[in-house]
N, CA, C and O atoms as a Tripos MOL2 file, in Angstrom:
@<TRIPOS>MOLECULE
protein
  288   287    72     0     0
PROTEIN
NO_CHARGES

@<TRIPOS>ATOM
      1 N          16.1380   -4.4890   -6.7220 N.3       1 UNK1
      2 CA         17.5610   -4.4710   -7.0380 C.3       1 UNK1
      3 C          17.8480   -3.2450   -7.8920 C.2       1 UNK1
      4 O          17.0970   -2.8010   -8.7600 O.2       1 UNK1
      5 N          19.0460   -2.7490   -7.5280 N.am      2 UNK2
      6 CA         19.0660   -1.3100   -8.8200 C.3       2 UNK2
      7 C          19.1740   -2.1140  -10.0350 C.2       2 UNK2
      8 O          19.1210   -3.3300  -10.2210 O.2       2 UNK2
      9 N          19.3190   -1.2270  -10.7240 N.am      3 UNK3
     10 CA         18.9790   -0.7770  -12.1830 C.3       3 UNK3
     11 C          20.6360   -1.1610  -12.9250 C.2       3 UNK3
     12 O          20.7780   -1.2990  -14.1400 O.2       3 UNK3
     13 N          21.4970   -1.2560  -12.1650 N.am      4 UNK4
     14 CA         23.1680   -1.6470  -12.7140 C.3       4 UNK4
     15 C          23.4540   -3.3810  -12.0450 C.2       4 UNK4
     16 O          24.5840   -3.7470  -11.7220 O.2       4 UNK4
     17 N          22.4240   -4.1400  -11.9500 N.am      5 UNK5
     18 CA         22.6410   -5.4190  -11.6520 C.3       5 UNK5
     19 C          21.6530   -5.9320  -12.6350 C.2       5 UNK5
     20 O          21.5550   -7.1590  -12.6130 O.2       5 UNK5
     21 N          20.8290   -5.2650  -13.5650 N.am      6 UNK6
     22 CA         19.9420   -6.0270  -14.4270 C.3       6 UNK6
     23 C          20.7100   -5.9050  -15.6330 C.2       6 UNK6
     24 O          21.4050   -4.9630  -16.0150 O.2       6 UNK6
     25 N          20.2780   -7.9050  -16.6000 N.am      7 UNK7
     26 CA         21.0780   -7.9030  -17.3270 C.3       7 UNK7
     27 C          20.8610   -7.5230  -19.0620 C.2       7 UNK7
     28 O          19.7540   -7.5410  -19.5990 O.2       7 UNK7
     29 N          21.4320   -7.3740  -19.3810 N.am      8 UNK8
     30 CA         21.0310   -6.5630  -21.4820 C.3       8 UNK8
     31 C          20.2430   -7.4980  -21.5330 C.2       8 UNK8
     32 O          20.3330   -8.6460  -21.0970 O.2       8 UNK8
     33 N          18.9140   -6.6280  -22.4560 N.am      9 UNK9
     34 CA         18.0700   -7.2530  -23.0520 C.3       9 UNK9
     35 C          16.6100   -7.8630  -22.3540 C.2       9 UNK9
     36 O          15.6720   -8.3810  -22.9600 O.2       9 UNK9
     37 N          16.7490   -7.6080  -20.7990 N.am     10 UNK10
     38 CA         15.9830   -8.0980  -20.1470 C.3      10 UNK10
     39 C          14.8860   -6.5860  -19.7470 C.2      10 UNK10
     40 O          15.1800   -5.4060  -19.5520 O.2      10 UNK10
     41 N          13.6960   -7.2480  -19.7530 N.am     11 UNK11
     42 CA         12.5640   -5.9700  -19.3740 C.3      11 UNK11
     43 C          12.1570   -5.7260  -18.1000 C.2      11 UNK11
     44 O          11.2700   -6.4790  -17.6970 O.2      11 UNK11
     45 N          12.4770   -5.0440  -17.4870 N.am     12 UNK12
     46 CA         11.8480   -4.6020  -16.0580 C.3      12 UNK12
     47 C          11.0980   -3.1570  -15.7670 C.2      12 UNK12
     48 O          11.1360   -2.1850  -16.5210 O.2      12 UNK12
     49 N          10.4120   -3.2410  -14.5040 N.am     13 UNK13
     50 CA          9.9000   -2.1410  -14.7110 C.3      13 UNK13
     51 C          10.3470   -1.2700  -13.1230 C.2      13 UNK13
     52 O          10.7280   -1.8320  -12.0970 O.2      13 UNK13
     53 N          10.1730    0.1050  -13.3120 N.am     14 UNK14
     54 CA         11.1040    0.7040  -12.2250 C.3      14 UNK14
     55 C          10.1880    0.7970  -10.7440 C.2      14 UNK14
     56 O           9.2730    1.6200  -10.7290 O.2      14 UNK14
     57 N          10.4450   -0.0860   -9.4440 N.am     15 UNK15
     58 CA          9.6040    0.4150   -8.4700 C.3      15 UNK15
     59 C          10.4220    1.6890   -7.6940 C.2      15 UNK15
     60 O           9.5650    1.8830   -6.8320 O.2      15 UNK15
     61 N          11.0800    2.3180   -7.5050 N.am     16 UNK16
     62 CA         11.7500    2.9870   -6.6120 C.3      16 UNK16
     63 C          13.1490    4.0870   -7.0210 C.2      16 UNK16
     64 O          14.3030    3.8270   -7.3620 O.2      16 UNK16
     65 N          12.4520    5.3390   -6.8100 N.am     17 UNK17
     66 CA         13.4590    6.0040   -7.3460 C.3      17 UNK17
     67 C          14.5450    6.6450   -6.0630 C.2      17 UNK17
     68 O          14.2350    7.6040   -5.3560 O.2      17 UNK17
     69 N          15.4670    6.1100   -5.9880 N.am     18 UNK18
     70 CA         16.4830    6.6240   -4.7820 C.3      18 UNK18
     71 C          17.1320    7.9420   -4.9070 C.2      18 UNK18
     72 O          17.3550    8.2180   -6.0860 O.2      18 UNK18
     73 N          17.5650    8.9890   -3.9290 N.am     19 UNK19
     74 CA         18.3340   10.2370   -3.8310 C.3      19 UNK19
     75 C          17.8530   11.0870   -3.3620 C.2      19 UNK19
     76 O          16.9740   10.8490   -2.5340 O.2      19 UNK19
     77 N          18.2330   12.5840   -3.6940 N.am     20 UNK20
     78 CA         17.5210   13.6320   -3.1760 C.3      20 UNK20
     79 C          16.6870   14.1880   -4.1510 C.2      20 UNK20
     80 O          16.8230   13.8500   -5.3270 O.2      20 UNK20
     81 N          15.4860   15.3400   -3.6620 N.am     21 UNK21
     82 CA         14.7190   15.5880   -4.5430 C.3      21 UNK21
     83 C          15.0480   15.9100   -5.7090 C.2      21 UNK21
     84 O          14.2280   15.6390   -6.5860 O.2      21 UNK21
     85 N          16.4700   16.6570   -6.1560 N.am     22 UNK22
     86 CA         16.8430   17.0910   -7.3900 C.3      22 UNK22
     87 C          17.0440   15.9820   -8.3010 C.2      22 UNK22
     88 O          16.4420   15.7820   -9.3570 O.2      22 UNK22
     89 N          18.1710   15.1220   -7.6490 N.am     23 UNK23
     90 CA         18.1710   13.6770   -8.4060 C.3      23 UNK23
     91 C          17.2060   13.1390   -9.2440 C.2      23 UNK23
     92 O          17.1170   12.7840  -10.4190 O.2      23 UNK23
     93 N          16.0290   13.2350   -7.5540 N.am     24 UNK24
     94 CA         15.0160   12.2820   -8.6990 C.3      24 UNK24
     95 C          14.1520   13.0730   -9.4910 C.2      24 UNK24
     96 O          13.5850   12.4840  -10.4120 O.2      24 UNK24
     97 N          13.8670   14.5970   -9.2930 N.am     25 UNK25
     98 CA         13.5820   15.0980  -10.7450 C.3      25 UNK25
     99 C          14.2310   15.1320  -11.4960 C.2      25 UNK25
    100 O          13.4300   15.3710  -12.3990 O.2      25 UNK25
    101 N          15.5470   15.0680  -12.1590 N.am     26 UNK26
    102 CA         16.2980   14.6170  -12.9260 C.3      26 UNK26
    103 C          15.5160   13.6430  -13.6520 C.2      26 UNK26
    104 O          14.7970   13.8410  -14.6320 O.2      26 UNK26
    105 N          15.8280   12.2220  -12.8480 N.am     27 UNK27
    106 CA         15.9480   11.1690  -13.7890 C.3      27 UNK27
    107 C          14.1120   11.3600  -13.9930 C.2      27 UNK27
    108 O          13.6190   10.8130  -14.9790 O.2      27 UNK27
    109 N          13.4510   11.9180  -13.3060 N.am     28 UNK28
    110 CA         11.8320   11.8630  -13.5050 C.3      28 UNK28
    111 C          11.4870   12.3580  -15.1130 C.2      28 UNK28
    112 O          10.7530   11.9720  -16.0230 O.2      28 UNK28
    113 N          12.5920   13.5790  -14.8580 N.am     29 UNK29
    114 CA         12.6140   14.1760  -16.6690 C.3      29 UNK29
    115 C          13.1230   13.6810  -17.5280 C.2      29 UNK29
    116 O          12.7880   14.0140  -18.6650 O.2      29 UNK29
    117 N          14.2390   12.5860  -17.3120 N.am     30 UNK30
    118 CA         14.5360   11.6390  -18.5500 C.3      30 UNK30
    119 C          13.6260   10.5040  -18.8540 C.2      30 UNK30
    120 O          13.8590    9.6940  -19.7510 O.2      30 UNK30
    121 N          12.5690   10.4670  -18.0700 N.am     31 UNK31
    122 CA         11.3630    9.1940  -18.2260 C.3      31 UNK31
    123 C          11.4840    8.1730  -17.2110 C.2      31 UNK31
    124 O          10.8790    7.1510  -17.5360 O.2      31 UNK31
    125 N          12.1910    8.0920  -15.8390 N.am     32 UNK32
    126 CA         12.5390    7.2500  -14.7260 C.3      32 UNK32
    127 C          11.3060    7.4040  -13.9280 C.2      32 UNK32
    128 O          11.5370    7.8440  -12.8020 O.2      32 UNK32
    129 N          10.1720    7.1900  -14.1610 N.am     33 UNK33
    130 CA          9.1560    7.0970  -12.7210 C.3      33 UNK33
    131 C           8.5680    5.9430  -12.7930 C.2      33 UNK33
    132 O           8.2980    5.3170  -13.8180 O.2      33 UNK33
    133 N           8.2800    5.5330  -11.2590 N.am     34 UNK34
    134 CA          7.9010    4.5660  -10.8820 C.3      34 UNK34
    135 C           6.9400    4.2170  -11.8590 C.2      34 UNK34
    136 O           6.2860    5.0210  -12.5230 O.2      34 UNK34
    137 N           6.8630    2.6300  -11.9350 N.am     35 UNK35
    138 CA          5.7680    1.9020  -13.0110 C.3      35 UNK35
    139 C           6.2650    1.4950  -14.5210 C.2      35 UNK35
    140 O           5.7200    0.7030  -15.2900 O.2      35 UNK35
    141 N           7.3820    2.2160  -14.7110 N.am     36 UNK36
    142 CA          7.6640    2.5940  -16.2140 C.3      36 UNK36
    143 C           8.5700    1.5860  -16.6120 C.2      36 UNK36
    144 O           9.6280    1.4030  -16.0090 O.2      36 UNK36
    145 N           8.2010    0.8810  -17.6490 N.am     37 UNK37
    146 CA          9.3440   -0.1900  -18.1730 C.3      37 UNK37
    147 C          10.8470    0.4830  -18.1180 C.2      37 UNK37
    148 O          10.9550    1.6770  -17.8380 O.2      37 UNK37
    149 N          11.9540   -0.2980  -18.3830 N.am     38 UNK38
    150 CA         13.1890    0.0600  -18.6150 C.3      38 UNK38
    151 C          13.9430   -1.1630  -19.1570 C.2      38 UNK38
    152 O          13.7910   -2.3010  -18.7130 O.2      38 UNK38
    153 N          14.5310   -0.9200  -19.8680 N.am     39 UNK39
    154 CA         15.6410   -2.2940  -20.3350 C.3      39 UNK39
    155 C          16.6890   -1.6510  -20.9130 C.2      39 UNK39
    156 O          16.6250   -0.5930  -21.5390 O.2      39 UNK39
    157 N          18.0680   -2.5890  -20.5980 N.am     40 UNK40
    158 CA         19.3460   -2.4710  -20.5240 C.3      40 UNK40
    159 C          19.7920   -2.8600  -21.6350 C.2      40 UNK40
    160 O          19.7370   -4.0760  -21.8240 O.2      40 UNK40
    161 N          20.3010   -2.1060  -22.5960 N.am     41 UNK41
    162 CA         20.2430   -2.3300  -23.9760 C.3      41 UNK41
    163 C          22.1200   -2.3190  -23.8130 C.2      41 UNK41
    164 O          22.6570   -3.2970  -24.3320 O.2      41 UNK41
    165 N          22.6620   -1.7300  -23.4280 N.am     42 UNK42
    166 CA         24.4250   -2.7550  -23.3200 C.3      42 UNK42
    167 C          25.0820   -1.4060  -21.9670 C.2      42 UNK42
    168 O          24.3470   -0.5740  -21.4340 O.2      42 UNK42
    169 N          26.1610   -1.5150  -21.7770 N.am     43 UNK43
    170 CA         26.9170   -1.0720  -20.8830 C.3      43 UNK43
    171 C          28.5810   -0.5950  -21.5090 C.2      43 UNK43
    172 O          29.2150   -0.9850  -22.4890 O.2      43 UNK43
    173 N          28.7940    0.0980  -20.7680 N.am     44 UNK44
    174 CA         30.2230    0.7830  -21.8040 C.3      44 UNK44
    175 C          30.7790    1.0350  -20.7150 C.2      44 UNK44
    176 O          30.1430    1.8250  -20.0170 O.2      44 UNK44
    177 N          32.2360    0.4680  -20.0710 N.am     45 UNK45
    178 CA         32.9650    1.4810  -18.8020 C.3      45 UNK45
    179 C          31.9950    1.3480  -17.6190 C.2      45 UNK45
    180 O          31.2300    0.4930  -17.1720 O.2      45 UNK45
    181 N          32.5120    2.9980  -17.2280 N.am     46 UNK46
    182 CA         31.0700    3.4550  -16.4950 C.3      46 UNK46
    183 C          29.7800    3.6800  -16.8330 C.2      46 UNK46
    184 O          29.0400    3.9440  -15.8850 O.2      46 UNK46
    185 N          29.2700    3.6490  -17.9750 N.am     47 UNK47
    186 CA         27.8720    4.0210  -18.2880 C.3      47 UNK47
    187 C          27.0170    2.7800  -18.9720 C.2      47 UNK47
    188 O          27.3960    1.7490  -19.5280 O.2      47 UNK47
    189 N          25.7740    3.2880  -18.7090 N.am     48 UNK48
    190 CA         25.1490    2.1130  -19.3460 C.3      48 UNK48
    191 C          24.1090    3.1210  -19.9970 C.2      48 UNK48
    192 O          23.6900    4.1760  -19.5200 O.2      48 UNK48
    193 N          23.7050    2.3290  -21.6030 N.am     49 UNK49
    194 CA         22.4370    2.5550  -22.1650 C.3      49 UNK49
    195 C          21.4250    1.4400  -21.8800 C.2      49 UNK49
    196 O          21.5320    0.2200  -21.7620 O.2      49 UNK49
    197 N          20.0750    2.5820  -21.7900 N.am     50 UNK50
    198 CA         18.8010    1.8770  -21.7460 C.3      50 UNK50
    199 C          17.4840    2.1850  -22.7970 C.2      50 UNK50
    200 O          17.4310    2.7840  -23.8710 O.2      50 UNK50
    201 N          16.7760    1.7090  -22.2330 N.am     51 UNK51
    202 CA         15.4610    2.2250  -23.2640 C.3      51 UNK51
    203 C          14.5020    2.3090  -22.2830 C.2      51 UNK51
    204 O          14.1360    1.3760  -21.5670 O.2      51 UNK51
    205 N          13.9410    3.8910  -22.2520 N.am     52 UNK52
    206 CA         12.7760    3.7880  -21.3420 C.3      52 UNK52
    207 C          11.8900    4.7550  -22.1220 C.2      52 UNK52
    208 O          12.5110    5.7450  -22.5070 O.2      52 UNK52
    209 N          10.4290    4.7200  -22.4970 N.am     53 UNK53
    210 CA          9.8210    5.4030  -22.7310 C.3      53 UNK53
    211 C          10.0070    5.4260  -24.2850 C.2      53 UNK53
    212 O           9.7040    6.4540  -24.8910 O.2      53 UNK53
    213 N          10.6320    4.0230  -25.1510 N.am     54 UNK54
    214 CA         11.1270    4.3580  -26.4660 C.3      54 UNK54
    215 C          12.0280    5.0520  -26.5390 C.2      54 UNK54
    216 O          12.2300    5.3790  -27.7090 O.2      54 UNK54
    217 N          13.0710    5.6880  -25.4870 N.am     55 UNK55
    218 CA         13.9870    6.3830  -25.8830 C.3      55 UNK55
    219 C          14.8220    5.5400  -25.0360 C.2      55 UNK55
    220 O          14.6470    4.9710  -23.9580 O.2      55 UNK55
    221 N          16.2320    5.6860  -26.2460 N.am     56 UNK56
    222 CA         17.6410    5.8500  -25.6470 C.3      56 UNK56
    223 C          18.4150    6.4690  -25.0070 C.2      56 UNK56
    224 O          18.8540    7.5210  -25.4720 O.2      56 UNK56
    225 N          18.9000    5.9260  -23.5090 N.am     57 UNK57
    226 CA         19.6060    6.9620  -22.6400 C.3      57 UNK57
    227 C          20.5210    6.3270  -22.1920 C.2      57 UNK57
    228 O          20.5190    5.1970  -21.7020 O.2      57 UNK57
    229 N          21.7050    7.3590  -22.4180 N.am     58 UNK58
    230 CA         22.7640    6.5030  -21.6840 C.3      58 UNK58
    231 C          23.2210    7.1030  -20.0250 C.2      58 UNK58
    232 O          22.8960    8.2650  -19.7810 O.2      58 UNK58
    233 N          23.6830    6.6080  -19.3370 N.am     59 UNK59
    234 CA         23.2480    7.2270  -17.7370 C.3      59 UNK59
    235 C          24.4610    6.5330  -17.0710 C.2      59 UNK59
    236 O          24.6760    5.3210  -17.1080 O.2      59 UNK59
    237 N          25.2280    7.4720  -16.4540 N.am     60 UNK60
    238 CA         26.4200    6.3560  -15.8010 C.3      60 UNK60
    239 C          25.6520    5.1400  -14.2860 C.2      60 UNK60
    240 O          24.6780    5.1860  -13.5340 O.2      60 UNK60
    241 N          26.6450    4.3360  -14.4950 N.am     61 UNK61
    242 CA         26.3960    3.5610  -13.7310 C.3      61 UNK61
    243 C          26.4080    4.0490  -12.3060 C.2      61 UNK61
    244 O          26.4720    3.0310  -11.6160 O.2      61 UNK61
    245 N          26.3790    5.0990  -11.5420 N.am     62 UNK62
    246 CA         26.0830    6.1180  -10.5930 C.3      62 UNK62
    247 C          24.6310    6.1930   -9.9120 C.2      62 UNK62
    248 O          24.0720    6.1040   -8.8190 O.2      62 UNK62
    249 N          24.3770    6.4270  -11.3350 N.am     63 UNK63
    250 CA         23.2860    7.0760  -11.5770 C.3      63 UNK63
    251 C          21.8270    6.3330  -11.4530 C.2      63 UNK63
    252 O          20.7610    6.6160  -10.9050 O.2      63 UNK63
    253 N          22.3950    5.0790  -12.3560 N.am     64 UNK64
    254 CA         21.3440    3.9490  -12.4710 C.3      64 UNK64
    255 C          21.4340    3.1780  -11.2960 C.2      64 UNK64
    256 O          20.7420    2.1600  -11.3270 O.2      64 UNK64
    257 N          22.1170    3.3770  -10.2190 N.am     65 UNK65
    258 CA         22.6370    2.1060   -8.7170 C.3      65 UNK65
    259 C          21.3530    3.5180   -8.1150 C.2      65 UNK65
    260 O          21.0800    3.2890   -6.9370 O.2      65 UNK65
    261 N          20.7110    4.6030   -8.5660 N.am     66 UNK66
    262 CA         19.7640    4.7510   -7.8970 C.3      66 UNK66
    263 C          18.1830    4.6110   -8.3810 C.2      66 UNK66
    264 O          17.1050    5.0090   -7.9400 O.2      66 UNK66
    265 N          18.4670    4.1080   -9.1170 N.am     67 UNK67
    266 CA         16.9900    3.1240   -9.5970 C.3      67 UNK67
    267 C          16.9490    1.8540   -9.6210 C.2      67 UNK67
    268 O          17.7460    0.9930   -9.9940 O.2      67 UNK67
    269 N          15.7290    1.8300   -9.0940 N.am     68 UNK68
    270 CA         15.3600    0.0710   -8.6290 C.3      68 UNK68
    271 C          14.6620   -0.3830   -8.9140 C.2      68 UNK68
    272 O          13.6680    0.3270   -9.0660 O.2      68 UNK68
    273 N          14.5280   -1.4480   -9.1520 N.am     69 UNK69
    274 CA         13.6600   -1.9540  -10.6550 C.3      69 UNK69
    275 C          13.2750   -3.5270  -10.1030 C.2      69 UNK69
    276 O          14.1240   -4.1250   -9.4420 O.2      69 UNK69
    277 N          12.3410   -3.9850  -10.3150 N.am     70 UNK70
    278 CA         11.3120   -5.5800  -10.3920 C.3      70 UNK70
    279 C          11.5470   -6.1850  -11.4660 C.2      70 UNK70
    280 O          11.8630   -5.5320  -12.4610 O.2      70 UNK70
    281 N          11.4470   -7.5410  -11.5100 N.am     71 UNK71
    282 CA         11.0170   -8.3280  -12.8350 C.3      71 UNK71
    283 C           9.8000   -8.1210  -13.3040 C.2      71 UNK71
    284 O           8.7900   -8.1380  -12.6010 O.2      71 UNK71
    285 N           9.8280   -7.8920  -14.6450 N.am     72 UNK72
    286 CA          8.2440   -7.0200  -15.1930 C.3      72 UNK72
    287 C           7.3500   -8.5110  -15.9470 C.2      72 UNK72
    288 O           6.2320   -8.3760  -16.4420 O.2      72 UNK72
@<TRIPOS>BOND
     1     1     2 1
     2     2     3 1
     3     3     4 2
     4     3     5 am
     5     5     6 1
     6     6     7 1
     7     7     8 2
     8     7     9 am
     9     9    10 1
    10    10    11 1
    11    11    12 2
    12    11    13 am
    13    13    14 1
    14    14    15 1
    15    15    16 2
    16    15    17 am
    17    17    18 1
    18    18    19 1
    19    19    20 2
    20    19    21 am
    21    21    22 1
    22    22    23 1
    23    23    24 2
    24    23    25 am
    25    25    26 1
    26    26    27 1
    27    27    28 2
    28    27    29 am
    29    29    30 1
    30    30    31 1
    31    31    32 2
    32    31    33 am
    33    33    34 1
    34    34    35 1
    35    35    36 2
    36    35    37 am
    37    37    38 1
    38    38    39 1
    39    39    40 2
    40    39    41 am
    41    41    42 1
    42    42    43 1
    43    43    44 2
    44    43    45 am
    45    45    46 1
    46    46    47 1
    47    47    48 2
    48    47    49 am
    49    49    50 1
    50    50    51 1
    51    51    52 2
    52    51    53 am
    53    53    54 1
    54    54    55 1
    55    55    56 2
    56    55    57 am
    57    57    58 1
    58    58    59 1
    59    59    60 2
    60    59    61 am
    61    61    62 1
    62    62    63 1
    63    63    64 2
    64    63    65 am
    65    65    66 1
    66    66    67 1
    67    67    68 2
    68    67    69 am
    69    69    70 1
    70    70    71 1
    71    71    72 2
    72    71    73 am
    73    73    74 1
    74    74    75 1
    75    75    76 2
    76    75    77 am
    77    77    78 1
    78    78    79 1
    79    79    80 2
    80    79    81 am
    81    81    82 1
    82    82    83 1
    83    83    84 2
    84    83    85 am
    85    85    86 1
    86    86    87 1
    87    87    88 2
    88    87    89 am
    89    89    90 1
    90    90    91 1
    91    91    92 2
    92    91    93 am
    93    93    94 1
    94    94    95 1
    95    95    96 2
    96    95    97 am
    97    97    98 1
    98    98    99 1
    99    99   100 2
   100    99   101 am
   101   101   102 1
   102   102   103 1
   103   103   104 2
   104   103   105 am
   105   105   106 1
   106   106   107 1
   107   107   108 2
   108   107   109 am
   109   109   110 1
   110   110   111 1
   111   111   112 2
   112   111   113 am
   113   113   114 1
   114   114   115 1
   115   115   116 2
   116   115   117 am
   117   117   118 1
   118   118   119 1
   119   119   120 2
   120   119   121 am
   121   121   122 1
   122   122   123 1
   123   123   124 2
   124   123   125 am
   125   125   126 1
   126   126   127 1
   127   127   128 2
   128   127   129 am
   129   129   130 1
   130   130   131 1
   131   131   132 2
   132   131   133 am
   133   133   134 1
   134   134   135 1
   135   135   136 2
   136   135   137 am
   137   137   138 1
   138   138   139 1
   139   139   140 2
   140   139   141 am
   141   141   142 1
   142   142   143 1
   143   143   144 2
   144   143   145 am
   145   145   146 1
   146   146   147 1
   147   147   148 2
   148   147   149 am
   149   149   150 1
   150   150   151 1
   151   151   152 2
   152   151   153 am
   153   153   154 1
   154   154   155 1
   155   155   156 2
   156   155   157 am
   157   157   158 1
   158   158   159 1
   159   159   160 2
   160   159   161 am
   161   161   162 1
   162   162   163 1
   163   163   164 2
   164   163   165 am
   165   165   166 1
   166   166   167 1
   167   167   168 2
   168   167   169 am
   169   169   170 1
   170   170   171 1
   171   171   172 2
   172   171   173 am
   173   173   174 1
   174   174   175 1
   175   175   176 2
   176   175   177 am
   177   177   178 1
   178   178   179 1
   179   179   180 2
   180   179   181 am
   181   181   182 1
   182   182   183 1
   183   183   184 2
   184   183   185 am
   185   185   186 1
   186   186   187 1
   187   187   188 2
   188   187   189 am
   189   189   190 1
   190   190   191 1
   191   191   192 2
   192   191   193 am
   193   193   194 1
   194   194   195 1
   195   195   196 2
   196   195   197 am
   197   197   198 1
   198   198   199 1
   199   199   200 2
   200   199   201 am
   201   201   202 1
   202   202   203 1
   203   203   204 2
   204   203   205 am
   205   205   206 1
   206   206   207 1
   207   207   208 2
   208   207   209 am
   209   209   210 1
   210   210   211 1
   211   211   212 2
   212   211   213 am
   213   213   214 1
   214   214   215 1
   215   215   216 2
   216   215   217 am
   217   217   218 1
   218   218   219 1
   219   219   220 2
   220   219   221 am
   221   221   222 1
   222   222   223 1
   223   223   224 2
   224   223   225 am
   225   225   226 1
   226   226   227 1
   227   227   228 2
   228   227   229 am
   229   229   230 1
   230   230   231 1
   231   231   232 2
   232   231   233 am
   233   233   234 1
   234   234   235 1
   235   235   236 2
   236   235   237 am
   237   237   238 1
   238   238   239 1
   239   239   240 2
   240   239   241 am
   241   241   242 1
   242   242   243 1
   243   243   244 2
   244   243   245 am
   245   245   246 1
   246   246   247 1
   247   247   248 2
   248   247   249 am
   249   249   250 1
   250   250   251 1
   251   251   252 2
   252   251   253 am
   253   253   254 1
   254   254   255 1
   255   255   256 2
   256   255   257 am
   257   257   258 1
   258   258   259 1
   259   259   260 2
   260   259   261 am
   261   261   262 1
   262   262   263 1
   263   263   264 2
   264   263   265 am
   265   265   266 1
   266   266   267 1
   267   267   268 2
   268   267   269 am
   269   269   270 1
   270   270   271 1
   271   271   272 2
   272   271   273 am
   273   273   274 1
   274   274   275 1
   275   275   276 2
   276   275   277 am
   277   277   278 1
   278   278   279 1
   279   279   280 2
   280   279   281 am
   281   281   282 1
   282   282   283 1
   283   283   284 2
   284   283   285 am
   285   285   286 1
   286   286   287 1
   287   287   288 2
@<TRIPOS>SUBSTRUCTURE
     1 UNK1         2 RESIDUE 1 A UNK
     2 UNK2         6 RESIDUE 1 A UNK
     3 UNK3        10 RESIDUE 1 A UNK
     4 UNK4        14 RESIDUE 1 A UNK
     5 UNK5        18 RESIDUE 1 A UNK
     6 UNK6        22 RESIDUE 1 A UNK
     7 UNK7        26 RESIDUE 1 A UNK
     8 UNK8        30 RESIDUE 1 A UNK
     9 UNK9        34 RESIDUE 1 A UNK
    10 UNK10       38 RESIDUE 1 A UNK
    11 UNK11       42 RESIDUE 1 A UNK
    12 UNK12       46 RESIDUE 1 A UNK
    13 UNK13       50 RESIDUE 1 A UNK
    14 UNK14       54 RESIDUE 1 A UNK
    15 UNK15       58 RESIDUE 1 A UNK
    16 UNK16       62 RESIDUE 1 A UNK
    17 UNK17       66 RESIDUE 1 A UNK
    18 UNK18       70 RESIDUE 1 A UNK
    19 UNK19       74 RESIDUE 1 A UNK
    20 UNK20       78 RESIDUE 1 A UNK
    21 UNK21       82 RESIDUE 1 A UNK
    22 UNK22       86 RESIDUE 1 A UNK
    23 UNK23       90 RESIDUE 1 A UNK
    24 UNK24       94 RESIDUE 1 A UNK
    25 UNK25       98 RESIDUE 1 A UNK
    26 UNK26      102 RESIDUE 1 A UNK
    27 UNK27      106 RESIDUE 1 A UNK
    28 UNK28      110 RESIDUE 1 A UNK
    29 UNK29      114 RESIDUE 1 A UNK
    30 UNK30      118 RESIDUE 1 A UNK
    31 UNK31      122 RESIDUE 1 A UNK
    32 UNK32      126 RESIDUE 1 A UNK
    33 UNK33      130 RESIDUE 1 A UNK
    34 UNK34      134 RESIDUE 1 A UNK
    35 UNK35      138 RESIDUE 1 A UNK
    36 UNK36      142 RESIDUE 1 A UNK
    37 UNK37      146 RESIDUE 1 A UNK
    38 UNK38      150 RESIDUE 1 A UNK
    39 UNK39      154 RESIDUE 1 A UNK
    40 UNK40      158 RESIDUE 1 A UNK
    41 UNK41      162 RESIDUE 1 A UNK
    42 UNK42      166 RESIDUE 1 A UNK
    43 UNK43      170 RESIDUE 1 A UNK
    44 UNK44      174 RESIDUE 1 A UNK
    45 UNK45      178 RESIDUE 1 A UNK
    46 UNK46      182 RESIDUE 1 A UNK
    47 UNK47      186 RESIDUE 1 A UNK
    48 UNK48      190 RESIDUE 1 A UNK
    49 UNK49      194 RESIDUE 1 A UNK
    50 UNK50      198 RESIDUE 1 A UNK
    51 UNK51      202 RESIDUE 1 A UNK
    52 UNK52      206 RESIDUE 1 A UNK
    53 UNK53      210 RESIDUE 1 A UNK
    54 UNK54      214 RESIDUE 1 A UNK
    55 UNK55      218 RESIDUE 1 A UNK
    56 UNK56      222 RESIDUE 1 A UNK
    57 UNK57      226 RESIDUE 1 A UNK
    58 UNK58      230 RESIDUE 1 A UNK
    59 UNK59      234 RESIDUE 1 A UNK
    60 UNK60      238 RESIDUE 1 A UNK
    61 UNK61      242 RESIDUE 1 A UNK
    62 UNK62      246 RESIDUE 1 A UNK
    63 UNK63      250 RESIDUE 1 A UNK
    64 UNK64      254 RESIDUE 1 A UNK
    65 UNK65      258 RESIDUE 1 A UNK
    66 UNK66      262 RESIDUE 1 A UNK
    67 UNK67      266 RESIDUE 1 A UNK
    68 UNK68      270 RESIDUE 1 A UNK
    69 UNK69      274 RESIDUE 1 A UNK
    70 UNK70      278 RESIDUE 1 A UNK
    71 UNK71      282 RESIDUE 1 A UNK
    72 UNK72      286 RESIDUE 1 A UNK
């Protein structure tokens, strides 16, 4: 399921990074690769913050409908 249907506070981890190659080096350089925990720490509007890698990122909801994520 992406990454903008999981709910605050819950831990998952990312199987599948969706887009084109630039995309997903993008989010690869904000800490988005496969295996890697992520949790949804709240949502604002369009954007949502998370925590991946110990860091805080906030990422519009765009962005995160291309990461897809398991129950961890």
């Amino acid at each position: 399921m992406p990454l903008t249907f999981a709910p605050a506070g819950k831990k998952a981890f990312i199987c599948k990074i969706k887009g084109k190659d630039d995309v997903r080096h993008f989010l690869g350089s904000l800490g988005f690769v496969e295996g890697e925990h992520v949790t949804v720490v709240s949502e604002m509007g369009g954007n949502m913050i998370v925590n991946v890698k110990d860091t805080r990122i906030a990422i519009s909801k765009a962005m995160a409908g291309r990461i897809m994520i398991a129950d961890a």
